[in-house]
N, C-alpha and C positions, 0 to 999 in steps of 0.2 A: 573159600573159593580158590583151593589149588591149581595153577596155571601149568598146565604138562607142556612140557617143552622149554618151563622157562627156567633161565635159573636161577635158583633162589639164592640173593644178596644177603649178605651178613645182616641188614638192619629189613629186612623184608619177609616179613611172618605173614603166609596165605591164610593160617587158620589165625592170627591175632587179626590178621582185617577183615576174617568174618564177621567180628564182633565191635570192631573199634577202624574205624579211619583216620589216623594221623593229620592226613591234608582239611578235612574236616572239623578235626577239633583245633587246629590251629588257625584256622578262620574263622573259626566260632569266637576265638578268646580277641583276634582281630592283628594276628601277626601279618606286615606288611614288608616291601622293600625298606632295605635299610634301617631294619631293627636289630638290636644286638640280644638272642635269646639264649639263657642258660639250660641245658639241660641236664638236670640233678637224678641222675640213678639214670643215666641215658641207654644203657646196656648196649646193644649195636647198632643204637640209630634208629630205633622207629621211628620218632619222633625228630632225632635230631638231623636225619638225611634231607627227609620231606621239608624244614625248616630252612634249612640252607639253599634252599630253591625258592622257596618263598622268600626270604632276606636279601638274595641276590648279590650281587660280587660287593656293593658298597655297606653290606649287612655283615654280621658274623655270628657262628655260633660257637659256644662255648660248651663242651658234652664233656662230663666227668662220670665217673661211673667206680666203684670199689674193684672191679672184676676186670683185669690187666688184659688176661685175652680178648675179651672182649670191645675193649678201647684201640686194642691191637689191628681187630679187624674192622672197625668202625675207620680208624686213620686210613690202613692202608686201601678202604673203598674208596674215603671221598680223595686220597692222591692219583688213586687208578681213574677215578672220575672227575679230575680236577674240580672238587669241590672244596679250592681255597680257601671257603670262609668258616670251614671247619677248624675247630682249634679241641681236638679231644688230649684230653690228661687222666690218667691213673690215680684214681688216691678216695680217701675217709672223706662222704661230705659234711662231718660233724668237722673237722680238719681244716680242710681246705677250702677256699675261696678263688676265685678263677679271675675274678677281677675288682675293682674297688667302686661301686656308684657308677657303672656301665652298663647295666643293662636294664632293655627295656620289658623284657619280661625273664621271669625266673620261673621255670615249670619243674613240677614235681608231677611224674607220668605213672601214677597207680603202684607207688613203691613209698611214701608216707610213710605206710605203716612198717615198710622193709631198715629202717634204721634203728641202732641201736641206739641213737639220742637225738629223735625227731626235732626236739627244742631246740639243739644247737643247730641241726642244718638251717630252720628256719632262721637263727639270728645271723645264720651266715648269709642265707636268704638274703634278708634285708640288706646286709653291707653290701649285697651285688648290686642291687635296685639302684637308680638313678631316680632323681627326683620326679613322681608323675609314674614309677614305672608300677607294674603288676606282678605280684604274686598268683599263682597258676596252681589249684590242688584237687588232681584228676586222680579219685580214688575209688576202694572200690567200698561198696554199702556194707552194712555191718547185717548180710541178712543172708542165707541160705542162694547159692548159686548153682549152677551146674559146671561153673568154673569158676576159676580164682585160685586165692591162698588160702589158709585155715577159717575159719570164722574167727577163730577167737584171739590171731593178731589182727583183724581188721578196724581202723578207729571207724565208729559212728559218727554224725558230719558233725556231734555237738563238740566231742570230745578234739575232731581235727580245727572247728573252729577256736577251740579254748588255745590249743597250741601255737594256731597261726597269730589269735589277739595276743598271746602272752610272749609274743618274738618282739610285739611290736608293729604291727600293721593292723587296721583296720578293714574289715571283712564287705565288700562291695558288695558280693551274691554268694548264694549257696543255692545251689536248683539241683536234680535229677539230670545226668546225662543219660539216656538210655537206660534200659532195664536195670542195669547193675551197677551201675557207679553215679557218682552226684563231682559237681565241678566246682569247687568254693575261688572265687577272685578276690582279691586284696590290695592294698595298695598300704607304702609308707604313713604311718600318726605324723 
């Protein structure tokens, strides 16, 4: 649903909201004001722009991303758009860690399968987590699409559940979101 005339923002994909609603799925998982949300493989913000409206000025979000331009132009939207509660940083999320037992949700936005060592971002995962908080793993199905990535990096939900239990958290749900992806919840053992 391309908007003519409008113009398109660094974190604002017309053809990814064909198929996916950001504001949607982060109501669905139950992000509120003054939650603190990580965004892991944030790329420009789908995810993490919509969230900093929904968190609101006493909330923050925390957007990391391996891909420098990328985080480049996610900072310099939400400073043109005074969205202060953004905090985007550059770097490995097998690596890096954004904060210590702060946040109340950790999301992983359909890029899971995009890491070279799933294991460790989740144990970083966890360090992020504050006690009560959620693990968020929005991916895509291991089955034939007419979009997406390859087939054959995509985990199937058993293989993304073995990874998130073996970080260490305990798996809430696992359901279908829409045609092509399933959304597994978790939280701290």
């Amino acid at each position: 649903m391309a908007h003519k005339g409008r113009k398109r923002f660094p974190h604002d994909d017309p053809e990814r909201r064909e198929w996916q609603d950001p504001e949607a799925v982060l109501a669905e998982i139950g992000l509120g004001p003054g939650h603190v949300f990580v965004d892991v493989g944030c790329g420009e913000g789908f995810f993490s722009v919509p969230a900093s409206r929904v968190v609101g000025e006493n909330g923050r979000v925390y957007a990391l991303d391996i891909n420098t331009e990328a985080v480049d132009r996610l900072r310099k939207f939400a400073e043109e758009h005074g969205l202060d509660n953004i905090v985007a940083r550059a770097g490995a999320a097998e690596r890096r860690v954004m904060c210590d037992g702060c946040a109340d949700f950790v999301f992983l936005g359909i890029d899971l399968h995009d890491f070279s060592d799933p294991a460790a971002v989740l144990r970083n995962a966890v360090s992020m987590l504050k006690p009560g908080g959620r693990l968020v793993d929005l991916d895509w199905k291991k089955e034939e699409t007419p979009i997406g990535p390859p087939l054959e990096i995509r985990f199937d939900q058993e293989k993304a559940v073995g990874l998130i239990e073996g970080a260490g958290l305990r798996v809430e749900s696992v359901r279908d979101h829409g045609p092509w992806h399933y959304l597994i919840t978790a939280t701290p053992v």
